[in-house]
TIMI-2910 file (N, C-alpha, C, CB; in pm, 1 decimal, decimal comma, always signed):
<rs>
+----------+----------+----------+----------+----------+----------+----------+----------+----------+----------+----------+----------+------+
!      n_x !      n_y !      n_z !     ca_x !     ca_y !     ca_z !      c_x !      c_y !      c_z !     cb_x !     cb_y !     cb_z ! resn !
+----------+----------+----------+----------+----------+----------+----------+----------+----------+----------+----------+----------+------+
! +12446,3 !  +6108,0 !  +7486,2 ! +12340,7 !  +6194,4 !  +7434,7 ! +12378,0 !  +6242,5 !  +7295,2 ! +12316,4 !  +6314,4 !  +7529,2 !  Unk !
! +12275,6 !  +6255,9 !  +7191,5 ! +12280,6 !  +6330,4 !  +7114,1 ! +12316,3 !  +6451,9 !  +7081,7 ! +12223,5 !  +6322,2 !  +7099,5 !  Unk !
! +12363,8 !  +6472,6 !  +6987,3 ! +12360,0 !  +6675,5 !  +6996,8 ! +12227,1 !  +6715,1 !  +6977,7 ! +12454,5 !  +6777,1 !  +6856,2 !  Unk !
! +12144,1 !  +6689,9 !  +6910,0 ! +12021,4 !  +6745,7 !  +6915,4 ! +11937,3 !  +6752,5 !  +7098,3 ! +11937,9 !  +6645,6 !  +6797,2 !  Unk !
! +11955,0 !  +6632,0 !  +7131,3 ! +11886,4 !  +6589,2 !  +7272,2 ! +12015,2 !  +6771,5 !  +7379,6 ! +11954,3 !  +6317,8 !  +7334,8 !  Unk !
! +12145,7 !  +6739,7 !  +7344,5 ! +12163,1 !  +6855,8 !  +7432,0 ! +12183,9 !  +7016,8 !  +7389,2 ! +12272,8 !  +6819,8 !  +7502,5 !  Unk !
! +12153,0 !  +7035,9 !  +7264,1 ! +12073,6 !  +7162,9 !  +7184,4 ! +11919,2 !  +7202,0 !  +7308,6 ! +12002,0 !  +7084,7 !  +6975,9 !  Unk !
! +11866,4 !  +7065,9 !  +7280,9 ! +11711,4 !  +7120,0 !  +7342,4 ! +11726,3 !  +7117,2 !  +7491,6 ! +11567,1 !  +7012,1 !  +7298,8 !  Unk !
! +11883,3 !  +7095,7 !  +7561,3 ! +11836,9 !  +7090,4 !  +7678,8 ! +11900,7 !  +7249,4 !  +7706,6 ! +11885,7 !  +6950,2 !  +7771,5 !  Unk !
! +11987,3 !  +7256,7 !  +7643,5 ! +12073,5 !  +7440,3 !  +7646,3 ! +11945,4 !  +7501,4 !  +7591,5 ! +12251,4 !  +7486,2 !  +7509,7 !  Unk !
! +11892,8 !  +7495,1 !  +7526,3 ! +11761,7 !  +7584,7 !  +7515,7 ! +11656,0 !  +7602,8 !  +7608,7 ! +11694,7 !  +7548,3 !  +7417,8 !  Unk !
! +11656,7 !  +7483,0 !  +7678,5 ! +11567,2 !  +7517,6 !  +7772,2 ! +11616,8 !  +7611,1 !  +7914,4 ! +11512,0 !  +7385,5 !  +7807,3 !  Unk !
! +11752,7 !  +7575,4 !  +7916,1 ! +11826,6 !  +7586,5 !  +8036,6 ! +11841,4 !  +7787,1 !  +7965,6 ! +12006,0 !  +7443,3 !  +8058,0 !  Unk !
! +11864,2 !  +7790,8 !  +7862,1 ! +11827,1 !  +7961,0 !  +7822,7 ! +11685,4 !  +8024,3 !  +7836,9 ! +11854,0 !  +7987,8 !  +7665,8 !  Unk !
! +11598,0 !  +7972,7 !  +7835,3 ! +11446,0 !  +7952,3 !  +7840,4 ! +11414,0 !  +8003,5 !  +7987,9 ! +11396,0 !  +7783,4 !  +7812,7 !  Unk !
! +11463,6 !  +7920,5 !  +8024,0 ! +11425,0 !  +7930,9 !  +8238,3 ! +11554,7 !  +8019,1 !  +8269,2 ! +11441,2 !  +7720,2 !  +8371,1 !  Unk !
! +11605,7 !  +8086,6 !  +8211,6 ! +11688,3 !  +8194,9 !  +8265,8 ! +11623,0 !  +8296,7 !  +8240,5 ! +11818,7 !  +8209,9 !  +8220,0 !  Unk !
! +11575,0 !  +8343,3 !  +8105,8 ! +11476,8 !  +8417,0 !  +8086,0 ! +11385,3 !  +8457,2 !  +8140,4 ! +11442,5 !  +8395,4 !  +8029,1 !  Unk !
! +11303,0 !  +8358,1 !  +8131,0 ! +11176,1 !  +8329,4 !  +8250,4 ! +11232,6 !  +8410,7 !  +8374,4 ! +11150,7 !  +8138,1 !  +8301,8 !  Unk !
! +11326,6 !  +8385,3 !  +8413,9 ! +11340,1 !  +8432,4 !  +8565,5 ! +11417,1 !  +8502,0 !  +8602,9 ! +11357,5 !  +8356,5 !  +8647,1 !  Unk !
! +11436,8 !  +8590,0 !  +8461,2 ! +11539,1 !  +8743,5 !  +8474,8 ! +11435,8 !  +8813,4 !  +8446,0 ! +11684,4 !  +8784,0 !  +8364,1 !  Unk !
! +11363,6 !  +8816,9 !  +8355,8 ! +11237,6 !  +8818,4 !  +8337,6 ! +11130,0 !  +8845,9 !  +8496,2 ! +11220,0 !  +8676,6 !  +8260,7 !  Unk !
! +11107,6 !  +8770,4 !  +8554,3 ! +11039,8 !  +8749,2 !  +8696,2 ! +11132,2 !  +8878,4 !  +8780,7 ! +11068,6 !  +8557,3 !  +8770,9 !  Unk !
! +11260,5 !  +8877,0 !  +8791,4 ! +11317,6 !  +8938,2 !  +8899,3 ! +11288,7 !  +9084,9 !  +8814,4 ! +11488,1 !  +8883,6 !  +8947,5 !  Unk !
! +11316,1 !  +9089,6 !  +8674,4 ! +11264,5 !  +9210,0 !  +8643,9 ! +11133,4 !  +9302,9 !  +8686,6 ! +11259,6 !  +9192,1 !  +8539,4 !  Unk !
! +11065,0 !  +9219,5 !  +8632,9 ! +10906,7 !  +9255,0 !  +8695,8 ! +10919,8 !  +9268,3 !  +8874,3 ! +10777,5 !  +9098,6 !  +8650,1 !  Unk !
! +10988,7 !  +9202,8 !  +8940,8 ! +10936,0 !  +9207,7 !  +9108,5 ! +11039,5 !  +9307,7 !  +9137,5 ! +10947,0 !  +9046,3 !  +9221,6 !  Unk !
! +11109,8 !  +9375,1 !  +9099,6 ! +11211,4 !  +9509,4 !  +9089,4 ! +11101,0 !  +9611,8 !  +9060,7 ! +11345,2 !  +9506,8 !  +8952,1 !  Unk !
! +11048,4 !  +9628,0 !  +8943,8 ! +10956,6 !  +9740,8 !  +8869,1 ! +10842,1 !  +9725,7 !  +8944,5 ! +10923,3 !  +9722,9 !  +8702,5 !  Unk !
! +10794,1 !  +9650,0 !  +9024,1 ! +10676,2 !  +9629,8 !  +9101,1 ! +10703,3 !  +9697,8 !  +9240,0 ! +10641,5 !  +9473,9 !  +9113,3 !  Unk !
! +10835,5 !  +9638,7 !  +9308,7 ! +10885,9 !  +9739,4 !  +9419,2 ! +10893,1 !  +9892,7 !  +9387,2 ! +11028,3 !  +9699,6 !  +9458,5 !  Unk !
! +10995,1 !  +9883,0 !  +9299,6 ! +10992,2 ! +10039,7 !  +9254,5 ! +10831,3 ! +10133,4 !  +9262,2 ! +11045,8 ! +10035,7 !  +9079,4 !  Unk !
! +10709,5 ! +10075,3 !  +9145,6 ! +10619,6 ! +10136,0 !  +9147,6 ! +10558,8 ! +10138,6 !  +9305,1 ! +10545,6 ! +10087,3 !  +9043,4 !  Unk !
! +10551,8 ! +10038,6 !  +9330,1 ! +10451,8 ! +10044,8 !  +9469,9 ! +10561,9 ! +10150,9 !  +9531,5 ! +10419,7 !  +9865,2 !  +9581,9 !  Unk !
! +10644,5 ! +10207,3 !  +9574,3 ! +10769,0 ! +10278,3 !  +9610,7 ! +10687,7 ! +10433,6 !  +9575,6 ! +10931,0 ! +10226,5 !  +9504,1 !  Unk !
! +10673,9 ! +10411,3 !  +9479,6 ! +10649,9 ! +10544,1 !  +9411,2 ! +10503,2 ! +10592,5 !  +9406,1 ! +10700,2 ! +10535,6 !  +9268,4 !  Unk !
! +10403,6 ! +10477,6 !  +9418,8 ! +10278,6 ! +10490,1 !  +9442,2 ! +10296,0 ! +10540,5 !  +9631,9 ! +10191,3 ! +10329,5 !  +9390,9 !  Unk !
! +10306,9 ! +10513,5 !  +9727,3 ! +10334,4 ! +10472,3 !  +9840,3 ! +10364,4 ! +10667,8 !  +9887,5 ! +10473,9 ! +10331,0 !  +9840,4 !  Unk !
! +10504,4 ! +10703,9 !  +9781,5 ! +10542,4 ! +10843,5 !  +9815,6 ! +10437,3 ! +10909,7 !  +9751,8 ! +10685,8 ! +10893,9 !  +9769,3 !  Unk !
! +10394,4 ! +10944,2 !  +9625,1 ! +10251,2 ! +10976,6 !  +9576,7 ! +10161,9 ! +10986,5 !  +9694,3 ! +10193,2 ! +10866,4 !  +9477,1 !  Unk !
! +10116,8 ! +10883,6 !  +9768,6 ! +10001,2 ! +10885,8 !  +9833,0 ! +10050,1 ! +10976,2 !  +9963,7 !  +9941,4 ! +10731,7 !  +9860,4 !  Unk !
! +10164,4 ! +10956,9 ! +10029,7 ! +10198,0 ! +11003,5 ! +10149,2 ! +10179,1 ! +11195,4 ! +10105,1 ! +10372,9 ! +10930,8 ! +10198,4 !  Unk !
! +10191,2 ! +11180,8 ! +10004,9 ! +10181,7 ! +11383,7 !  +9976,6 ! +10091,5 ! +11422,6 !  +9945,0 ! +10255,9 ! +11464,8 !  +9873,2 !  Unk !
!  +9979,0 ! +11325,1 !  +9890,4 !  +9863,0 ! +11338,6 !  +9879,6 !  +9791,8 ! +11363,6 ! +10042,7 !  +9821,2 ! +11218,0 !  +9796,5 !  Unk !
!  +9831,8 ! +11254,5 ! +10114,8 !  +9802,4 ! +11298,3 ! +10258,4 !  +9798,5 ! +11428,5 ! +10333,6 !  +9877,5 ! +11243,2 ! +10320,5 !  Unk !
!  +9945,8 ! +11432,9 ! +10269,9 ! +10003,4 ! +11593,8 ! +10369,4 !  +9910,2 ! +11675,7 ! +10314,8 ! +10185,2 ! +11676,7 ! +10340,5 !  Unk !
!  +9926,0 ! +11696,1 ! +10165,5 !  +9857,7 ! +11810,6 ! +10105,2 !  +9726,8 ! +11813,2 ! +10151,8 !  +9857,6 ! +11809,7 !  +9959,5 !  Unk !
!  +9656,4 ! +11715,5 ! +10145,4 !  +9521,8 ! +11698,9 ! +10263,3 !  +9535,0 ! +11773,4 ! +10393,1 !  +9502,0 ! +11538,1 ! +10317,2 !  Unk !
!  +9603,2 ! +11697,0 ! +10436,7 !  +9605,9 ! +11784,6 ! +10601,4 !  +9609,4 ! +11934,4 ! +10636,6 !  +9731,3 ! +11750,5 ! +10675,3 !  Unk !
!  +9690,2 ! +11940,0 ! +10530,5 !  +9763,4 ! +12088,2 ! +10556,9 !  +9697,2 ! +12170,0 ! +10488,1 !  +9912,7 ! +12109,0 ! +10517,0 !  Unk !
!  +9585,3 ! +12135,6 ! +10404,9 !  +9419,8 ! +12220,3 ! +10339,0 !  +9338,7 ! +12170,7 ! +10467,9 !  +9325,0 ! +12139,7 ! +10143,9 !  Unk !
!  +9320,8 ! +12088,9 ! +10465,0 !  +9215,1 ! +12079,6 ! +10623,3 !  +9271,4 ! +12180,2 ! +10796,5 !  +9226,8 ! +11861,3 ! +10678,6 !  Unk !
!  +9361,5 ! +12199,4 ! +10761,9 !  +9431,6 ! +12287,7 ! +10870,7 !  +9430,6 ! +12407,9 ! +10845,0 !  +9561,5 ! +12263,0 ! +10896,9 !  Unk !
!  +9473,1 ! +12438,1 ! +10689,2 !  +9400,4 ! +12582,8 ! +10655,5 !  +9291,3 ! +12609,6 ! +10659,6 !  +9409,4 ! +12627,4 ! +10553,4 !  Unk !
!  +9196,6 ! +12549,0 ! +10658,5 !  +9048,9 ! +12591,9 ! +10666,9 !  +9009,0 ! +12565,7 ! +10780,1 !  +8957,0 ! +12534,9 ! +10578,1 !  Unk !
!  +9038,1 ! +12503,0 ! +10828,6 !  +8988,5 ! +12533,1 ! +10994,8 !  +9080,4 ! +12632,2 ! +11096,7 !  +8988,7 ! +12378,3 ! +11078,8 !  Unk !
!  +9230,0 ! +12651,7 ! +11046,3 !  +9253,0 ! +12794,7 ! +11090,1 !  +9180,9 ! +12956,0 ! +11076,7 !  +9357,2 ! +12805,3 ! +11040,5 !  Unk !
!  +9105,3 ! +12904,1 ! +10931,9 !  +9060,2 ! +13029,5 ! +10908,1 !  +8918,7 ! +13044,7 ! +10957,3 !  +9073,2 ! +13060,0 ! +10768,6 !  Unk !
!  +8820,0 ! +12962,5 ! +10995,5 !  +8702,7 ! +12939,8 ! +11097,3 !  +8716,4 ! +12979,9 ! +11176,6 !  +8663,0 ! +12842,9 ! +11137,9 !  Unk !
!  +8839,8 ! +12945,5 ! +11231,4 !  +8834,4 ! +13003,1 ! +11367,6 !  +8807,4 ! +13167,9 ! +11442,7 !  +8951,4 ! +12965,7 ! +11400,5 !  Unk !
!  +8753,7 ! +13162,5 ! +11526,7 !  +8687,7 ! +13317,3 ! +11593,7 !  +8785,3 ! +13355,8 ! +11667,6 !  +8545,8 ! +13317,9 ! +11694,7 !  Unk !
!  +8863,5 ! +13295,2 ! +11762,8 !  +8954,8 ! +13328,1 ! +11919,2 !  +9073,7 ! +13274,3 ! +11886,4 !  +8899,6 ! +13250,1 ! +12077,3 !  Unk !
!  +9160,7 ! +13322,7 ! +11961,1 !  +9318,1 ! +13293,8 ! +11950,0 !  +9296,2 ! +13139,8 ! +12048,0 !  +9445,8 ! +13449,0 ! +12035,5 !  Unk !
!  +9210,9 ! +13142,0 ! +12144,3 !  +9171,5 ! +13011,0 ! +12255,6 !  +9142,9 ! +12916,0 ! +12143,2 !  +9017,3 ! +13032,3 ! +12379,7 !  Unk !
!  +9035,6 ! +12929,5 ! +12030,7 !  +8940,7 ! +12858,0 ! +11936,3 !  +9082,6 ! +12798,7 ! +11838,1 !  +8801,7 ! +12981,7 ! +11843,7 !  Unk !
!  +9145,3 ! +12903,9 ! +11794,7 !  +9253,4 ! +12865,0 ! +11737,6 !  +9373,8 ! +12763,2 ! +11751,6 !  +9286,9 ! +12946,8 ! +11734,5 !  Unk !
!  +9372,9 ! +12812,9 ! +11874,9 !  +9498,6 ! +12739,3 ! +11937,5 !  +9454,7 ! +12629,3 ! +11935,2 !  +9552,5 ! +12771,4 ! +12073,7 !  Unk !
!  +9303,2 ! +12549,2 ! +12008,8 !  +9234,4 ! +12401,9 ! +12041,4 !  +9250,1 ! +12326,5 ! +11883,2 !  +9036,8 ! +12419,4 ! +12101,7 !  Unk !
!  +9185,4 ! +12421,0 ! +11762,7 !  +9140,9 ! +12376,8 ! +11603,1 !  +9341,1 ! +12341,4 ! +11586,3 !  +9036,1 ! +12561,4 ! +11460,7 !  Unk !
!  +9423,6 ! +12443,8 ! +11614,7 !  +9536,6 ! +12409,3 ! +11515,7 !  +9624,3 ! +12252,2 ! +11593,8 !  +9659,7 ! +12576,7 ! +11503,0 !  Unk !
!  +9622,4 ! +12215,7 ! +11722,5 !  +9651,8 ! +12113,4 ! +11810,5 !  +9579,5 ! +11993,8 ! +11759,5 !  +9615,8 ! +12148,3 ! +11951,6 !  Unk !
!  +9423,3 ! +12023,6 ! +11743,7 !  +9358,2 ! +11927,4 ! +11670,6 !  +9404,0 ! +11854,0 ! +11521,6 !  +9244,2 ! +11988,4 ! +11656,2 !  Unk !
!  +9422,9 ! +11957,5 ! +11414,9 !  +9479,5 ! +11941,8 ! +11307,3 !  +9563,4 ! +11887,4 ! +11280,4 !  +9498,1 ! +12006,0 ! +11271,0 !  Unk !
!  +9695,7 ! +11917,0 ! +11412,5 !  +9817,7 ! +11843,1 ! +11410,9 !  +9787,6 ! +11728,4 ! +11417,5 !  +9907,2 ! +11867,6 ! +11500,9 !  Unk !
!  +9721,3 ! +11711,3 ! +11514,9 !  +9746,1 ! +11565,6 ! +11570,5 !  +9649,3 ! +11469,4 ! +11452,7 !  +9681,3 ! +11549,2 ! +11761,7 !  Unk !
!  +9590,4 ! +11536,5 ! +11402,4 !  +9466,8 ! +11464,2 ! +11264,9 !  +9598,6 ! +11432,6 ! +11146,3 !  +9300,6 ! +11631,3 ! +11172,5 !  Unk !
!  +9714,0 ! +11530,2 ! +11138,1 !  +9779,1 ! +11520,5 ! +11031,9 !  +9907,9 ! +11405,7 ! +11040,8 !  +9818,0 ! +11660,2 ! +11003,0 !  Unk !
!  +9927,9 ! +11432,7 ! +11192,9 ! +10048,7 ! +11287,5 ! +11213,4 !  +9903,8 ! +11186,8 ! +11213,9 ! +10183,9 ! +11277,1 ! +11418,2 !  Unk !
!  +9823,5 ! +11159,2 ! +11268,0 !  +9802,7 ! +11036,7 ! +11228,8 !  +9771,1 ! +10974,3 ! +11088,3 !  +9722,1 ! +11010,6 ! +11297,4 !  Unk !
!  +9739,3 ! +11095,9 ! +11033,5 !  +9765,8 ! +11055,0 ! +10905,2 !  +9861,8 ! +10978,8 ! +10804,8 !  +9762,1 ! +11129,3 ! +10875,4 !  Unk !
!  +9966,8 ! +11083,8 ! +10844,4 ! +10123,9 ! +11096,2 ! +10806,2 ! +10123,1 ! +10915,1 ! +10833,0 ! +10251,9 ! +11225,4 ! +10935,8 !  Unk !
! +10127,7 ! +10883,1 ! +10952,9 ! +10119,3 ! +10776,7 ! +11049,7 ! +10052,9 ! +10638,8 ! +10908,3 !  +9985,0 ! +10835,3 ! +11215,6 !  Unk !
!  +9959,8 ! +10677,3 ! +10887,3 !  +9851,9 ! +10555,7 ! +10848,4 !  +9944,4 ! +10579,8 ! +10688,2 !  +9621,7 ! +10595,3 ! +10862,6 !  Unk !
!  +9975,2 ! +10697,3 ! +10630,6 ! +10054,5 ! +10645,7 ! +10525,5 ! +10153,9 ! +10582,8 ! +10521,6 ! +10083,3 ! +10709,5 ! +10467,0 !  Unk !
! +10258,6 ! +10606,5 ! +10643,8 ! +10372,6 ! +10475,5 ! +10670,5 ! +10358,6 ! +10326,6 ! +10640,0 ! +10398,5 ! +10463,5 ! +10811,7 !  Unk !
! +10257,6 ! +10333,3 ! +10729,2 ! +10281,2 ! +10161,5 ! +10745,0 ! +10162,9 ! +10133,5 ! +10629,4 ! +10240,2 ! +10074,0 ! +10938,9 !  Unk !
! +10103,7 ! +10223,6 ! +10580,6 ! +10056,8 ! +10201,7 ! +10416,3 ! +10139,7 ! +10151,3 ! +10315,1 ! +10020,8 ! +10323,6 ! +10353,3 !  Unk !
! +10262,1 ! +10235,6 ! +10327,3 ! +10407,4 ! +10177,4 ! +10308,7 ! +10454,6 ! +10078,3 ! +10322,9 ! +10479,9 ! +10215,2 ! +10358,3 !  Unk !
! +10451,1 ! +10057,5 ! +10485,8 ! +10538,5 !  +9930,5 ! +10470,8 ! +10473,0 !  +9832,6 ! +10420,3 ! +10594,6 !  +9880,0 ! +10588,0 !  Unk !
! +10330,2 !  +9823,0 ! +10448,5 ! +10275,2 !  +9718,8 ! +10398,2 ! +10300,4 !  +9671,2 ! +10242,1 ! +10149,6 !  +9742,8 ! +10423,4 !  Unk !
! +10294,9 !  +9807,2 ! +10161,6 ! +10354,1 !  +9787,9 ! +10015,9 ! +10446,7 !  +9714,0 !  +9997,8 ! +10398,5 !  +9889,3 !  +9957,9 !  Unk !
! +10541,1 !  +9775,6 ! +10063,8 ! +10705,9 !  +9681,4 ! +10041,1 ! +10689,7 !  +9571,7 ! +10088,2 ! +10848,7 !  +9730,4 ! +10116,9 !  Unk !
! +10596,8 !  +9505,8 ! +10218,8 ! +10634,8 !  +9406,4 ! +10267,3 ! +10534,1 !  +9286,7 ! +10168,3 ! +10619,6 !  +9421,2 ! +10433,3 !  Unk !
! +10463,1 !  +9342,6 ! +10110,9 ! +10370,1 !  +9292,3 ! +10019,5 ! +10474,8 !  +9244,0 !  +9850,9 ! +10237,0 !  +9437,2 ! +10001,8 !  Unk !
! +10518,8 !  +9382,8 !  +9792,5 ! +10633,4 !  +9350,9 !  +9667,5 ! +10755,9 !  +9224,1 !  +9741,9 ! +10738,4 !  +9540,1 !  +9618,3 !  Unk !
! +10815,8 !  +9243,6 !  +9850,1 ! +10874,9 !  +9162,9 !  +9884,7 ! +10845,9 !  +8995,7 !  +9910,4 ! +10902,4 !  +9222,2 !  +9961,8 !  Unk !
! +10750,7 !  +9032,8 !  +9920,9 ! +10721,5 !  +8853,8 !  +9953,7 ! +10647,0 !  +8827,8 !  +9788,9 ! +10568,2 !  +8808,4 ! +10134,8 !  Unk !
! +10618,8 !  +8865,6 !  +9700,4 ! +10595,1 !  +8851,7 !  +9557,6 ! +10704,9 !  +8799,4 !  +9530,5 ! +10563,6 !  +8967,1 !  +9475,1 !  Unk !
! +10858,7 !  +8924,9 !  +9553,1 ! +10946,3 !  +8874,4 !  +9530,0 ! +11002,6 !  +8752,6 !  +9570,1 ! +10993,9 !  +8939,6 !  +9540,8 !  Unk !
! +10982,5 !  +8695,6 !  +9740,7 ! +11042,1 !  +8575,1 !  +9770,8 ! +10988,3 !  +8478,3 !  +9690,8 ! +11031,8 !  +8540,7 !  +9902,6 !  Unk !
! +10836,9 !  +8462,9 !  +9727,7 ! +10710,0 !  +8345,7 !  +9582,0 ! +10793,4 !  +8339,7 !  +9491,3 ! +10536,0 !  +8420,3 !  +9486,9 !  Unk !
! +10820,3 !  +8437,8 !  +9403,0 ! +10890,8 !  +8416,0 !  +9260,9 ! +11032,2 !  +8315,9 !  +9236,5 ! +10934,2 !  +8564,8 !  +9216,5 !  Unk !
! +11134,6 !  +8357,9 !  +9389,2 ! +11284,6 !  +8273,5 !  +9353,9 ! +11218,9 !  +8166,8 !  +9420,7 ! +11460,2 !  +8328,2 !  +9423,3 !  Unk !
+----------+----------+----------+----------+----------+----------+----------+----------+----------+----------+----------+----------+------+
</rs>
């Protein structure tokens, strides 16, 4: 081989390293965000719940009325809590397989 012919092949072989430090970069910063979108949303949840629980604590007429509304709430707020998890996992399990596609 030429030196020129293996110039252009070390360039390329720097080229596709790039490319795909590059790639793992991005599917890192993509985990991360979805990570961070994912906790964002889960407190967005709570903070939901836990205003929907205040205001229907304060509706309430009877300590009986109370007690039924605040049991209700709970259980409205874990499933919530609940549906943001695997909101979650789905994120990660979603960035992760981006990541496998990519190597």
């Amino acid at each position: 081989m030429n030196k020129q012919k293996v110039q252009q092949i070390l360039q390329i072989e720097t080229d596709a390293q790039k490319i795909r430090s590059d790639a793992q970069q991005t599917a890192k910063q993509m985990l991360i965000d979805a990570k961070t979108e994912v906790t964002k949303l889960q407190s967005q949840v709570r903070r939901d719940a836990e205003q929907e629980t205040e205001q229907i604590l304060n509706q309430a007429l009877s300590k009986e009325k109370s007690s039924h509304i605040l049991n209700q709430a709970k259980t409205d707020g874990e499933k919530k809590e609940t549906l943001a998890k695997q909101n979650f996992n789905h994120a990660v399990d979603f960035v992760l397989e981006q990541i496998v596609r990519q190597d």
